[in-house]
C-alpha positions as CSV (number, residue, x, y, z in Angstrom):
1,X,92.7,145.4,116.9
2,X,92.3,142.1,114.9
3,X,95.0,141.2,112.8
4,X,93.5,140.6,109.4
5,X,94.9,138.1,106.7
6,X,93.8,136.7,103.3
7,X,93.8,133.5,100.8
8,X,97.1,134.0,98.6
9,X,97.0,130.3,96.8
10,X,93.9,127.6,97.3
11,X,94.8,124.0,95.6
12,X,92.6,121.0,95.3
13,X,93.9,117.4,94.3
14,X,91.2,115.4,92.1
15,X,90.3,111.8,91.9
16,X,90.1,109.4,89.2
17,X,87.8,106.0,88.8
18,X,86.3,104.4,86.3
19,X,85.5,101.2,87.5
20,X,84.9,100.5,91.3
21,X,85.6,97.0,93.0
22,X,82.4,95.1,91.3
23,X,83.3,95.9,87.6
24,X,81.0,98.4,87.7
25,X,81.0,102.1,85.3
26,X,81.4,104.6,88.3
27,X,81.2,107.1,84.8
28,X,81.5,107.1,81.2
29,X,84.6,106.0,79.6
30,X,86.2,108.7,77.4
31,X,86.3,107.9,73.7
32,X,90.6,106.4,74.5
33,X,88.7,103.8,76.5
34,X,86.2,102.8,74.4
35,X,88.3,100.3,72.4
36,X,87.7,96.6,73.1
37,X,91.0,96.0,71.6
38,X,93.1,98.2,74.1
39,X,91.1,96.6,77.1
40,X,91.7,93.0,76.2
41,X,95.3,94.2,76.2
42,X,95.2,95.8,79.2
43,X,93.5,92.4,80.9
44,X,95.7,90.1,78.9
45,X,99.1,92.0,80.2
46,X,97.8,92.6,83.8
47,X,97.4,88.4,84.0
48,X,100.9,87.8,82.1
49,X,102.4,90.1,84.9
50,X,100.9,88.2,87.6
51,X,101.5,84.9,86.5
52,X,105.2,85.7,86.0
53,X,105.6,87.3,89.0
54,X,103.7,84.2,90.9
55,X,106.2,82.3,89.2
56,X,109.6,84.4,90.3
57,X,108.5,84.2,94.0
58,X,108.4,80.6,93.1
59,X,112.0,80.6,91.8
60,X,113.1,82.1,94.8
61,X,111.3,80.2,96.8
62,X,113.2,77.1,95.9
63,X,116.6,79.0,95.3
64,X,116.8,79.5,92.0
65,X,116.6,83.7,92.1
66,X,117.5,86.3,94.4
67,X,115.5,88.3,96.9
68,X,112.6,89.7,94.6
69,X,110.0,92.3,94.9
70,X,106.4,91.1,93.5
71,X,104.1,93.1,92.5
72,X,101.3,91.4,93.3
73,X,98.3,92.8,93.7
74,X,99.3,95.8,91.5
75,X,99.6,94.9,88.3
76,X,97.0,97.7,87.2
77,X,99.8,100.4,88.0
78,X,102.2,99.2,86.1
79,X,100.4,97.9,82.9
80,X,98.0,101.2,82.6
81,X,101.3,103.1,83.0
82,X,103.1,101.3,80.3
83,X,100.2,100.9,77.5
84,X,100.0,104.9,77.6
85,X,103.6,105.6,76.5
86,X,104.8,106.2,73.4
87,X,107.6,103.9,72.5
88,X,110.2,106.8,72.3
89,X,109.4,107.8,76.1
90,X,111.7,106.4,78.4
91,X,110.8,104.5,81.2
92,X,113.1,104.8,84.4
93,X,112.1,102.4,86.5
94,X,111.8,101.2,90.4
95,X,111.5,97.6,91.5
96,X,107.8,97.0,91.5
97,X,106.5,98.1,87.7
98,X,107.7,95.6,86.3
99,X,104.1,95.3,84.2
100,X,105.5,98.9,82.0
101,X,108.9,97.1,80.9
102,X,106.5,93.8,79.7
103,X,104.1,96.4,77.8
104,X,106.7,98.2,76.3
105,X,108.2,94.9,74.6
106,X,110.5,94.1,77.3
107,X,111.1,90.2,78.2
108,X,110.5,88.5,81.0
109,X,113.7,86.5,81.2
110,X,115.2,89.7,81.4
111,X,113.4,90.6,84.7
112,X,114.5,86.8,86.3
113,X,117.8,87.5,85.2
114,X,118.4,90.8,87.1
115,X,117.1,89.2,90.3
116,X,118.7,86.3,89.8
117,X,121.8,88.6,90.2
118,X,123.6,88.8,86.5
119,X,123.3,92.6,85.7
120,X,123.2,91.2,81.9
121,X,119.1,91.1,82.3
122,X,119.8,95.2,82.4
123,X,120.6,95.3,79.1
124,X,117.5,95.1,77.3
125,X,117.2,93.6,73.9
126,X,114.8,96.1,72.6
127,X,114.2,98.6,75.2
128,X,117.6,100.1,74.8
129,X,117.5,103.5,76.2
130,X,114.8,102.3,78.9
131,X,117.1,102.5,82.5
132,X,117.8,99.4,84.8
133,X,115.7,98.8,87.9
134,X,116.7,101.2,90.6
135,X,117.0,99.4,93.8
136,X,118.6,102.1,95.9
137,X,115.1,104.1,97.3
138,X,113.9,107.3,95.3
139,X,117.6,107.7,93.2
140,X,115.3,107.0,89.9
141,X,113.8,110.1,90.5
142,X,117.2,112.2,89.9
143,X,118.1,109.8,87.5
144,X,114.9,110.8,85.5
145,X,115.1,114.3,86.0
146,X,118.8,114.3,84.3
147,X,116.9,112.5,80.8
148,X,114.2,114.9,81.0
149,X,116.6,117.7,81.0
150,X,118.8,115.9,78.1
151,X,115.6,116.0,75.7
152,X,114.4,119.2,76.9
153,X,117.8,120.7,75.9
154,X,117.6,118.8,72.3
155,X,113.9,119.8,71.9
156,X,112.8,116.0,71.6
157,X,108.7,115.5,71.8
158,X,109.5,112.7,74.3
159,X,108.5,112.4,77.8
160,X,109.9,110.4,81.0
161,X,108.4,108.2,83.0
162,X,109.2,107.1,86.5
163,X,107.9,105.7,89.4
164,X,108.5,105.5,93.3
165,X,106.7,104.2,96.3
166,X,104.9,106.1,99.1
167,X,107.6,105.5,101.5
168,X,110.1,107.1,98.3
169,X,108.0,110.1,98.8
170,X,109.6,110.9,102.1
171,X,112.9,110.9,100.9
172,X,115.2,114.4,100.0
173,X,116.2,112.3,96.4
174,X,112.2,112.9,95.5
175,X,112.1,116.8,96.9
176,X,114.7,117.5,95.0
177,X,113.6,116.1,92.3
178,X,110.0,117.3,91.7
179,X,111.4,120.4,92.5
180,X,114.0,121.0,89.5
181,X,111.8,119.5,87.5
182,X,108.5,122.5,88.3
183,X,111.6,125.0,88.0
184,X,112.3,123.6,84.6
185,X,109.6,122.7,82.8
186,X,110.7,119.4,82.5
187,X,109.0,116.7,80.0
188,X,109.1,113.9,83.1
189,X,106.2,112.0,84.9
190,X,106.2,111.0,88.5
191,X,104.2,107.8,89.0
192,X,103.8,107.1,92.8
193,X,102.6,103.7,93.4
194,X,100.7,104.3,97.1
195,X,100.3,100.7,98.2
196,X,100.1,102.1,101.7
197,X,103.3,100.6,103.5
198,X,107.1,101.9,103.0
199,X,108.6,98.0,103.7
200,X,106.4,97.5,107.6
201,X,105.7,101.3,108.0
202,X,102.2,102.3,107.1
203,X,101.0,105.2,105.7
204,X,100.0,107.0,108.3
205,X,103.3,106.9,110.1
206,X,105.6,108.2,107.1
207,X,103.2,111.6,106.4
208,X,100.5,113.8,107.4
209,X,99.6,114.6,103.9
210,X,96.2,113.4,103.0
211,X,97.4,112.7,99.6
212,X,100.8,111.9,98.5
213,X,100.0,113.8,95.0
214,X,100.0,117.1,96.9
215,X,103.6,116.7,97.8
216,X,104.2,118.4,94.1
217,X,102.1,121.6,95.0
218,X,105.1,123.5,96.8
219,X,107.0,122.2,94.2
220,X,104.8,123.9,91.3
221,X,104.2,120.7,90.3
222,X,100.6,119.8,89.4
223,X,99.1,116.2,90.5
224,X,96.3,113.6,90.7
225,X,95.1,110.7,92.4
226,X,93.6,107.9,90.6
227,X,92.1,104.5,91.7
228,X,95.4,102.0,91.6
229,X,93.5,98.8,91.0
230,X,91.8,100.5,87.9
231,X,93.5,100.2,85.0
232,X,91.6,102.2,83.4
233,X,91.6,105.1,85.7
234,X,95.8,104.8,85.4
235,X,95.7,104.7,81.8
236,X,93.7,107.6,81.4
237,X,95.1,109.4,83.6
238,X,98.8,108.3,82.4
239,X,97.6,109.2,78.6
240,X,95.9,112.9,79.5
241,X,99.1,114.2,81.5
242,X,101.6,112.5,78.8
243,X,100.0,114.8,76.0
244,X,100.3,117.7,78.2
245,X,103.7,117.0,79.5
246,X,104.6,116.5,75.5
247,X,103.3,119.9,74.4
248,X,105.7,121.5,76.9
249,X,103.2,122.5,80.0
250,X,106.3,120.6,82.3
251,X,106.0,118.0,84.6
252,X,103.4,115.9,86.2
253,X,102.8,113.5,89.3
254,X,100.1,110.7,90.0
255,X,99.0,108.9,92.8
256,X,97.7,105.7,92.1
257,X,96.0,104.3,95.3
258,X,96.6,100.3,95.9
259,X,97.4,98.0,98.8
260,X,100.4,95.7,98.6
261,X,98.5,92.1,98.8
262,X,102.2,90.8,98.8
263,X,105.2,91.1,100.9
264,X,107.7,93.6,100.6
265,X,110.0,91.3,98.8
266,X,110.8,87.0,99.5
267,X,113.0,88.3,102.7
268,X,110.1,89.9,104.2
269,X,106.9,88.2,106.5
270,X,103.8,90.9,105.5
271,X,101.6,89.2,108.2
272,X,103.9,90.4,110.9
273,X,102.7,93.7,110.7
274,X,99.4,93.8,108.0
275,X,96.7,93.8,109.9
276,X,94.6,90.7,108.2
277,X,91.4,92.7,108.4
278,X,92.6,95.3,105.8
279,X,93.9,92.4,103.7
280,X,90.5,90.8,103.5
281,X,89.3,94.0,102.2
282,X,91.7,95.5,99.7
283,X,91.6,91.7,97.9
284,X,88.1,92.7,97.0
285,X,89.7,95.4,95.1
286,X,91.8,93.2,92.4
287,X,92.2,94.9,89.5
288,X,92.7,91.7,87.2
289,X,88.6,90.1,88.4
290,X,87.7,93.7,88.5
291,X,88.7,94.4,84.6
292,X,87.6,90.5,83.7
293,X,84.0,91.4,85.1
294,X,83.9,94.6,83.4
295,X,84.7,92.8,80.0
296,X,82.2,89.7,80.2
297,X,79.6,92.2,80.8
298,X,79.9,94.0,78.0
299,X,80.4,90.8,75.7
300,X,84.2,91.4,75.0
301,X,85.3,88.1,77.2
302,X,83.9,84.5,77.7
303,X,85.5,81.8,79.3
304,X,86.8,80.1,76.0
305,X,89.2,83.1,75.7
306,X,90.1,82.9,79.6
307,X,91.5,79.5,79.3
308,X,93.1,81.0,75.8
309,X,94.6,83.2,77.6
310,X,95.9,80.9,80.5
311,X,97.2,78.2,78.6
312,X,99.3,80.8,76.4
313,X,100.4,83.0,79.3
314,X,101.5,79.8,80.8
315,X,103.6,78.7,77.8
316,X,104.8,81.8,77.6
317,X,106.3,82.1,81.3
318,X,107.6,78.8,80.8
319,X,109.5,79.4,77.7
320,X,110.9,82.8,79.6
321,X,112.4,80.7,82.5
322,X,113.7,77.9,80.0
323,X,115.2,81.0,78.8
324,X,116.7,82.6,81.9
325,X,118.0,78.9,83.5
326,X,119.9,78.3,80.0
327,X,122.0,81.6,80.1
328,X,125.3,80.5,81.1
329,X,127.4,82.0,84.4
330,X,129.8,84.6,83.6
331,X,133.2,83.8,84.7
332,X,134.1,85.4,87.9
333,X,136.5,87.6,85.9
334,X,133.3,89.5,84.2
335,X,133.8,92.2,87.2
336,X,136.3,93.5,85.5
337,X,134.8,93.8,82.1
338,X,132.3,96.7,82.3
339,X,133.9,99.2,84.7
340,X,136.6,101.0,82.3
341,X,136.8,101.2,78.5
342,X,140.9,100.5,79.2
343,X,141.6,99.1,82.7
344,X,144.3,100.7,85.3
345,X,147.5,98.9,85.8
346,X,145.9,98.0,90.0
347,X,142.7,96.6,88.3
348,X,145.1,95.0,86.0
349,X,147.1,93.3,88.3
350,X,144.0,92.2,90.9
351,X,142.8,90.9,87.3
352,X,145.6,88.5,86.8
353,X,145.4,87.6,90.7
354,X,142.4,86.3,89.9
355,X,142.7,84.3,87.1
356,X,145.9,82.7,88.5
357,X,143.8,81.7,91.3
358,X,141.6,80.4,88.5
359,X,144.3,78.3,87.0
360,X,144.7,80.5,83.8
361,X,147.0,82.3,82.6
362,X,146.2,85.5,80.7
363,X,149.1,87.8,79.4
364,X,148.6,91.6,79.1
C-alpha cells in the first residue's frame, strides 16, 4: 500500500529589475518612476553617499575616525530605501544605510561624529524620532518591532523601516522578530541588504535558503527580491510594500541583491577571502554608472551637470567634515551625564573621583 500525501501551502518569491548592468530598461517603468525629477535625485544622493563615505574611510585611514563600515558599492539600497518613505516613518537603522538617514534630511557630520566615537552624532538635528545606528548584529530588528507595535497600538498611518545584513538573517534577534511582527500585523519593513558575505563568511556557508526573502514565509511574512544595484528596482519595490504596509495588510521583507565592493569595515582586509574574480564582476554592476547611463540616454543628464554635481557634492562633504573636526571633546565627565535623570549617591561619588583627578572641584 502507497502512502499517499498532498500540497497543503505552495509559495513563490518574485524578482524585481528595472535596469540591468548596461543602463538598460529590462521593462517599463511604472508611472512613480517616470519622473526625471525623482531620478536625478536618486543619482545625485547615491554620488553624495559615495563620496562621503570615500571620504570617512579616508578619515580613518589617517586617524581621525573610528573603525567605520562603508557602504561602498551599495549606495542604491540605502538611497532607494530612503527616497520611498514618508517623513513620519521611522527609520531604525544598521551600520551600512547610511544613504536613508542622508535622504531623509539627516547630516553627514552626524554620521562622522558617531564613528568618530561621540554618541552626540546620535542625536539628530532633524530626524528626531529616527533610532541610532545599531551596531550590535540584528538587535534593530526587535528594536523596530517595539515602534511598530507603539503606532499600531495608537492607530498612526506610519510605517517602520529597518534593515539587516544576510549574515543578520541567521540570527534568533531576526526570527523573533519577523515572527511577532506576521503574528501582529505590524506596520514595519524588513530591508535585508544581501551583499553576499556576513564579515568573511559567504553566502553559501551561512544558509541553504535560495533566497534570504523566504525566511519570512514560516513566519507569515510576505517578501521579495529585487536587484540591489538598481535603485530603481529598491524604490519601487520600497514604495509598493510601504502603501500596503500603511493600509494595515502587516509587515513586509525585501531582499535587495548586491556584492560588498568594500571591506567589512577599516579593521577588516576583503582580499583575504573575496575571491578577485567575483570582484571583477559585481563592479560591472555599480548602481551609480548604471543610473548615470540610464539618464544620459534618455536626455535627463550631460556632462555639464556631472561636474555640477561633483564640484557641489565636494563642497558639501567638505563643509560636513569642517563641521564634524570643529565640535569640541566632551569632558571625560560627560559619562555621567546621560545615564540617570538624578544620579545615585555611588555614581555620585565615582563622579567627584573623577573630577578630583581632574583638578576640579565640584560640590554636590
Amino acid at each position: 500500500m502507497s502512502l499517499q500525501s498532498s500540497i497543503v501551502a505552495e509559495f513563490a518569491i518574485t524578482y524585481m529589475r528595472f535596469l540591468d548592468a548596461d543602463g538598460q530598461l529590462t521593462q517599463d517603468l511604472p508611472e512613480s518612476l517616470n519622473n526625471p525629477e525623482l531620478l536625478r535625485k536618486l543619482y545625485e544622493y547615491m554620488v553624495l553617499n559615495r563620496t562621503f563615505d570615500a571620504k570617512a574611510v579616508a578619515l580613518q585611514r589617517t586617524g581621525k575616525m573610528g573603525t567605520y563600515p562603508s557602504s561602498g558599492g551599495q549606495e542604491a539600497i540605502g538611497v532607494g530605501v530612503g527616497a520611498a518613505m514618508q517623513q513620519g516613518d521611522v527609520l531604525v537603522p544598521y551600520y551600512r544605510d547610511h544613504g536613508a538617514h542622508l535622504v531623509r534630511g539627516g547630516k553627514i557630520e552626524e554620521i562622522y561624529l558617531l564613528w568618530g566615537g561621540d554618541e552626540r552624532g546620535s542625536d539628530f538635528a532633524t530626524l528626531k524620532q529616527d533610532f541610532p545606528v545599531a551596531v550590535p548584529i540584528a538587535s534593530q530588528c526587535l528594536h523596530a518591532v517595539g515602534v511598530a507595535k507603539a503606532i499600531q497600538y495608537r492607530k498612526q498611518t506610519r510605517a517602520v523601516v529597518t534593515f539587516i545584513g544576510d549574515g543578520g538573517t541567521s540570527k534568533g534577534d531576526f526570527y523573533e522578530a519577523i515572527n511577532l511582527a506576521g503574528v501582529c500585523k505590524l506596520p514595519v519593513l524588513f530591508v535585508i541588504n544581501n551583499n553576499q558575505w556576513a564579515i568573511s563568511v559567504p553566502l553559501s556557508e551561512q544558509t541553504l535558503c535560495k533566497t534570504l526573502a523566504q525566511k519570512g514565509i514560516a513566519a507569515g511574512v510576505p517578501g521579495e527580491q529585487v536587484d540591489g544595484n538598481d535603485v530603481l528596482a529598491v524604490y519601487e519595490a520600497t514604495r509598493n510594500a510601504l502603501k500596503k504596509i500603511r493600509a494595515g495588510e502587516g509587515p513586509y521583507i525585501i531582499e535587495a541583491l548586491t556584492y560588498r565592493m568594500c571591506d567589512h569595515t577599516t579593521a577588516d582586509d576583503a582580499k583575504r577571502y573575496q575571491p578577485p574574480e567575483d570582484v571583477e564582476t559585481y563592479k560591472k554592476e555599480d548602481p551609480i554608472l548604471r543610473l548615470r547611463t540610464y539618464l544620459a540616454s534618455q536626455k535627463l543628464w550631460d556632462e555639464e551637470q556631472e561636474k555640477a554635481l561633483y564640484a557641489q557634492v565636494k563642497h558639501t562633504v567638505a563643509q560636513a567634515v569642517h563641521a564634524y573636526e570643529s565640535i569640541p571633546a566632551q569632558p571625560p565627565t560627560a559619562i555621567f551625564d546621560y545615564l540617570y535623570a538624578t544620579l545615585p549617591h555611588d555614581l555620585i561619588e565615582q563622579r567627584d573621583v573623577l573630577l578630583a583627578s581632574l583638578g576640579e572641584n565640584h560640590h554636590e
